[in-house]
Structure formats: structure tokens, C-alpha cells
N, C-alpha and C positions, 0 to 999 in steps of 0.2 A: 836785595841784601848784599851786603857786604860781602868780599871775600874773606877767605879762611884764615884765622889769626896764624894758625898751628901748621897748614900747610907751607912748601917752599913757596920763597917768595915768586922764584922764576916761573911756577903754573899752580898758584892756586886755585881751590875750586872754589864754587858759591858758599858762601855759609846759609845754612838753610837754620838757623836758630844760635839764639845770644846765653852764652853759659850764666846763669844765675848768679852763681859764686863768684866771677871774675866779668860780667859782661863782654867777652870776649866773643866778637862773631865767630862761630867755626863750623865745618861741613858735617856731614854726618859721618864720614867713616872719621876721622880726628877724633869726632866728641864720642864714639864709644872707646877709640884708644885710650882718650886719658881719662875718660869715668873708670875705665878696670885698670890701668895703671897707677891710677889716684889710691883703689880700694887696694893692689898687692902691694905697695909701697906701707900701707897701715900696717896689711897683714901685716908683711917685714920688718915694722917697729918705728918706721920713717915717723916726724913729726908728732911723737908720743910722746906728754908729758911725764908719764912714768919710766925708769930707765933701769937696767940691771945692775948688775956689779960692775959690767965695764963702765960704766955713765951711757950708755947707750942706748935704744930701743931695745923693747922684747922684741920677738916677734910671737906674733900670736899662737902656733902651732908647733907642734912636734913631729915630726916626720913617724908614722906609724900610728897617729892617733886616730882613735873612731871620734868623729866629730856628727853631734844632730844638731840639723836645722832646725830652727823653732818655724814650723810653717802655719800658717793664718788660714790663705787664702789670698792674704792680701798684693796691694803692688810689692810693699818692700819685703815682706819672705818669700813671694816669686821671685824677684830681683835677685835675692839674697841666696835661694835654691840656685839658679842661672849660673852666676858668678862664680859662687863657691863650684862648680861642677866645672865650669871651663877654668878657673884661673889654676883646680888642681890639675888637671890637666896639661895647660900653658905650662906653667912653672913645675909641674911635678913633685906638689909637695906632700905626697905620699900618705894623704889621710881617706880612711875608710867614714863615706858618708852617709846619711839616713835623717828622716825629714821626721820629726814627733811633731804630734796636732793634737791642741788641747780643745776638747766639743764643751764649752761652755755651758750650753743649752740656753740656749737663747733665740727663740720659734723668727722664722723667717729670714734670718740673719745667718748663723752660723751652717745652717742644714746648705748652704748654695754655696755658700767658701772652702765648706770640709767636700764639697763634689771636687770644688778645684784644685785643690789639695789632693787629693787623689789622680786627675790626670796627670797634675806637676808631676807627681812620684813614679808616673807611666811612661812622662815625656824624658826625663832627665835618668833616667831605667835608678832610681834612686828604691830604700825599702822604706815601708812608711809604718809607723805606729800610734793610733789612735786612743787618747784616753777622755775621759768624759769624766765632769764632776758627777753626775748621779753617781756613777759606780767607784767613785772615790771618795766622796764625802755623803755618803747614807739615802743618795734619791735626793737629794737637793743638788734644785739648777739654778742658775741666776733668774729664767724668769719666775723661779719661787719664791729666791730669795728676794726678791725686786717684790712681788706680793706681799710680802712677810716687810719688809723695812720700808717702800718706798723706793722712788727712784733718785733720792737724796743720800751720798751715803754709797750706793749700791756699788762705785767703783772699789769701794776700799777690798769689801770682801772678795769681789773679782779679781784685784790684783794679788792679794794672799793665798787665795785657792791657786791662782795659776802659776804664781812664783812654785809653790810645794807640787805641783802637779807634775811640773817639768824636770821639778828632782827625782819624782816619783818616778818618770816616765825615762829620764835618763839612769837610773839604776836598774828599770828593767832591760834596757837595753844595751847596758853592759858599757855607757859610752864614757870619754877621759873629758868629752868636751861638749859646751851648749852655744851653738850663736843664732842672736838673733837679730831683728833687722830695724833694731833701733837706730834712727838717722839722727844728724846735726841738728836737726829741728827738737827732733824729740829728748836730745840732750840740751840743747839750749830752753829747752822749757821747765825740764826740771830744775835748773841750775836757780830757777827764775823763782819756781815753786817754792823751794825751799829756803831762800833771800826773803822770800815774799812771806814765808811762814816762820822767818827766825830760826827755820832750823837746818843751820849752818852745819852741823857735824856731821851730816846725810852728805856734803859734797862731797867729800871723797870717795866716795863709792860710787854716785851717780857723775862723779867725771872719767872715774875709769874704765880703761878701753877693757878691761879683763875685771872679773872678780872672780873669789876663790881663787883656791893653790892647786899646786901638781898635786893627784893621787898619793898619799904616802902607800910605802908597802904594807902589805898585810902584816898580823903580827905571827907570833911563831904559831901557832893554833889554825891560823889560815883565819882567823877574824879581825874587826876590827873593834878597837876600845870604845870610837866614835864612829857615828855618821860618816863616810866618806863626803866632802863638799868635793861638787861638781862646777869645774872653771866653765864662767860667761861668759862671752866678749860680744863685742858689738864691733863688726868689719866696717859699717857704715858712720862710724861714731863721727867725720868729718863729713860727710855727703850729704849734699842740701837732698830733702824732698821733691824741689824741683825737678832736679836732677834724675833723680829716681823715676819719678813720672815721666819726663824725658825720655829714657833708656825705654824702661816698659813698651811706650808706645814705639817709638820706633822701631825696636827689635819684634815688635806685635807678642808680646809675651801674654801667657794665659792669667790673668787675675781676675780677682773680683774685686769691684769697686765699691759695694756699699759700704758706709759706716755705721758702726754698733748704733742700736736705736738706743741703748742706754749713753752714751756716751756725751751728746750734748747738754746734760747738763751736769756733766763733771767738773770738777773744776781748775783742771787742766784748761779748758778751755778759753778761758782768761788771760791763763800765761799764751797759751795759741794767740791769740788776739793781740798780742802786744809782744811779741816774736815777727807776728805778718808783717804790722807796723813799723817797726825797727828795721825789717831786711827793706820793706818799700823806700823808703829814706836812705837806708844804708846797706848795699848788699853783703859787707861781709859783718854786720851787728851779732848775727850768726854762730860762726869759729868764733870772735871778738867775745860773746856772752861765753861761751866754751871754754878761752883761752882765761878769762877772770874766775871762771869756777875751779879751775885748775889752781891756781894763785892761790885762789883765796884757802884752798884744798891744803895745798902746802904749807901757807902758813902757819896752820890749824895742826902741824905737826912741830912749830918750834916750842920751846919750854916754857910749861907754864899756859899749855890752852888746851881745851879740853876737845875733841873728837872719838866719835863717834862710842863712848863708854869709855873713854879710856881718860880716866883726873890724874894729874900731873901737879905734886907738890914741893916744893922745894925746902927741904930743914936743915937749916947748917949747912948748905952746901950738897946734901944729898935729897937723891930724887929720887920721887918712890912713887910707882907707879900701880895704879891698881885698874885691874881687867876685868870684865865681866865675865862667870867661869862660863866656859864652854859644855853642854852637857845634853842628854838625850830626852826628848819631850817624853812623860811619862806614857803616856796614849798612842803616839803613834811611832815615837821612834827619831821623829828629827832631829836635827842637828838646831839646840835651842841654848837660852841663856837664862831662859825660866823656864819650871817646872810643867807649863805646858806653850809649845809653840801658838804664835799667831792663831796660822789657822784653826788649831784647836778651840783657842777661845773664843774667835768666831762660831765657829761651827757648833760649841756646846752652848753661844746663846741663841743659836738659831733653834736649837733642839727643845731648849729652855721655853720658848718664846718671849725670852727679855734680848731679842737682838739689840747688841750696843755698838757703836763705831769706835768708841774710848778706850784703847789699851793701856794696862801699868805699865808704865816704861821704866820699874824701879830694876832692873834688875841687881843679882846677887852680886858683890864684887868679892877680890881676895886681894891682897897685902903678896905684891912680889919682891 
């Protein structure tokens, strides 16, 4: 092997592996410098499409903030546990952390990841909070729901249960923040998804490093009007999976490797497939697929185009905007824009037994 790109010239070491992202031979103590120099430069707002009021990066955190890890089991929420606990540390940015695991229930699979999950939370002295769909959505698990629909299909309702699990699971634990260990792969595949599915108004949300807002304050009663939304980000949202898996073994980190037995035939897996292809031919097609969903992201905000609920009409000059209202699912409480959120309508046809995958996507609008 080559010597070390990133080392001095006058005594580099061996490189013992070629960075993905850049083909750059480098040693091993180098390539964990810049994999967590890569990731706190995100944190700090570095090379984010999104900018504040100065024209600058955010940075992803607040000094003071209780932040949960979304942990799996997997490489990248171990990776993503790891990081977050040394780089507050490193740089001292002052957040109180804890690890929330959502139990799926899904026999053979989840029961060996929620083990790992729990030593992570023993090794990184982290606190850890476990919620499970049975006891959140009425004794239905995915391998129920997966009897009841089929295995066609079965990812929708998994993602909806777990998107509302994790709100769930962060209001019981009181937190300001959710990150999880979504990487550049797995952003570049949605960007792919939804180009691929015509539905363009979803990229601005699936490119950005943060979703949701700050906490507002309470109101004067000590309640709130609405739902509090709980900000997401994604620290990995540039770092190849490669990469990921790299660090993991090297550092001998604890994960579990299998993959969901429902998941091959998702169909994600498509865009995967032509992700792999694209970085084999070209390693950075990657950020490049990233950096065009951004784009296209922004442009979907000039006048006169429509995102994500939001029509833009132009009359004489004036422009008049109409939003979808914001409002509370009747059933459980979310933070929805119809009368009953997602999951709920999931979950009342699974009760029903007319489970359907087809949501109205009419929602309510007003005249601002």
C-alpha cells in the first residue's frame, strides 16, 4: 500500500486502506482523524446547504441540549452513539445524551440488536429508553402486520409507526433533540426515490441536515396550543457507508450486522442498487446525487412552484400563499394536518382488517 496521503510528507506511515469518498490512501490513525473531523465540522454547520440569517451554516446543536440517539443496533447508530459521546466530549459541546430504541418486533432480528443496544448504553455509560410497537400501537408488531398485509407494502407502515414512536419516545424523555444515523448513501437514495416517484416536494426535507424547529416556550397556563415538534438531524448526512463500516471495524465497535428480513424487498432497494453503481463508476455520484437534491430543493422555493403543501399563486402582482393548517390528530394527539395522522390511519385499517397502503394526501388548506 501506499503511503499516507494526510500524513507529513517527511515520515509518512503505510496506508493500510483507500478512503471511498476521495480514494485517498491513508493510515489508520489519519482516517479516524478526518471521519470525526468530517462529522464535527457538519455538526458546526460547515458545507450545509441550509444557512441562517448570517448566510452561514447552522450548527446542529445548542450548548445545554438533551439530545437522544436513535439507536438500532446497527453499524451506523453505534458509530453514531461512539461519535456523539467522544466529539462532546472533544469539543465540549455541552449536551446531555441518551440512546431511545424503537422494538419493532420482528422475531429473530430485532430481539439480538435491542441486546446491543443495551451494552452500547453500558459501554458509553449513556441512559437508554426502550419503546416497542405492541405497547404503542394496540399489540401490533410488524411480524403481525407483515401477516395481515404481506411483505409488499410492509415498509410503509414500519416507517410511520417509527417516525411517531421516536416523537413518542422523545417527549417521554423530556429531549430538545433526535439524531439519527442516517448516512450519504441513505440520503442519496431517497433523493433518488422520490425523482424516481415524481415526488419532488418531499426533497426538501429529505435533504435536510435538521428537521423541525427550536422548542417554542410554553404558553402562559404552562401548556402547549400544539404538539411540540422535536428537531432531527442526521450528523452523517455526508459520510459514505463505506466509511462507516470502515471506522466500526477498525475501532472493533459493538454492532450487529444483520439486515431486517423484511427489508429486501423494499423498494429502496432499487434506488440501493443504482447508488452502488453510480459510486462503482464514480466515487463521489454520492454527495454529487446530495448536492442536486439540494438544488433542486431550492428551486422548489422560487415563485410560482409548488412544495411540500405549500401553492404559490400569483394575481396582479400579489402572492398569496396557502399552507396546510397545522393541527392535532384527533386520536392520539399528533402533530398532523388532517383530522387523523398517518399512523392512525394505518393503524385503524389494520384494526379494520381493510389494511391499505393509499393515503389522502388532500389536506386542509387556509388563505394567508
Amino acid at each position: 500500500m501506499a503511503p499516507c496521503a494526510l500524513c507529513p510528507a517527511s515520515s509518512p506511515s503505510r496506508a493500510i486502506l483507500r478512503r471511498p469518498k476521495t480514494l485517498q490512501p491513508v493510515c489508520k490513525a489519519c482516517f479516524f482523524l478526518v471521519f470525526e473531523t468530517e462529522i464535527h465540522h457538519a455538526i458546526m454547520g460547515s458545507g450545509q446547504a441550509e444557512t441562517g440569517a448570517k448566510g452561514k451554516g447552522k450548527e446542529l446543536f445548542r450548548r445545554g441540549e438533551r439530545v437522544a440517539i436513535g439507536a438500532s443496533g446497527g453499524k451506523d447508530s453505534t458509530v453514531l452513539a461512539h461519535i456523539m459521546t467522544l466529539l462532546n466530549e472533544r469539543y465540549d459541546y455541552g449536551l446531555d445524551l441518551c440512546l431511545l430504541s424503537i422494538d419493532e418486533g420482528i422475531s429473530g432480528y430485532r430481539d439480538a440488536s435491542l441486546d446491543t443496544v443495551k451494552r452500547n448504553a453500558e459501554q458509553y455509560g449513556l441512559p437508554l429508553k426502550i419503546l416497542s410497537y405492541h405497547e404503542l400501537y394496540g399489540g401490533w408488531t410488524m411480524d403481525r402486520v407483515v401477516g395481515e398485509i404481506g411483505k409488499k407494502g410492509n415498509c410503509t407502515y414500519c416507517g410511520v409507526f417509527r417516525r411517531q414512536a421516536l416523537d413518542r419516545g422523545a417527549h417521554l424523555l423530556t429531549v430538545d433533540h433526535v439524531v439519527t444515523g442516517h448516512n450519504a448513501d441513505d440520503v442519496a437514495e431517497t433523493v433518488l426515490m422520490n425523482v424516481l416517484r415524481g415526488d419532488i416536494a418531499r426533497l426538501e426535507r429529505c435533504t435536510a441536515i435538521t428537521t423541525g424547529a427550536d422548542l417554542p416556550p410554553l404558553e402562559e397556563d404552562g401548556l402547549d396550543a400544539l404538539p411540540r415538534t422535536i428537531k432531527r438531524s442526521k450528523p452523517f448526512k455526508y459520510t459514505y457507508e463505506k466509511e462507516i463500516v470502515m471506522y466500526a471495524y477498525f475501532k472493533k465497535l459493538d454492532y450487529h450486522s444483520t439486515e431486517c428480513i423484511y427489508s429486501p424487498t423494499a423498494y429502496r432497494g432499487h434506488a440501493r442498487a443504482l447508488v452502488k453503481d453510480l459510486e462503482s463508476v464514480r466515487p463521489s455520484a454520492i454527495v454529487d446525487i446530495i448536492y442536486s437534491g439540494e438544488a433542486m430543493a431550492a428551486s422548489l422555493k422560487l415563485l410560482g412552484r409548488n412544495a411540500g403543501g405549500i401553492d404559490e399563486a400569483v394575481d396582479k402582482g400579489v402572492t398569496i400563499k396557502q399552507r396546510a393548517v397545522q393541527k392535532t390528530c384527533v386520536r392520539c394527539g399528533s402533530l398532523t394536518s388532517q383530522d387523523l395522522c398517518q399512523a392512525c390511519v394505518l393503524l385503524e385499517s389494520l384494526n379494520l382488517g381493510v389494511a391499505k397502503i393509499g393515503l389522502e394526501k388532500a389536506p386542509s388548506v387556509v388563505s394567508i
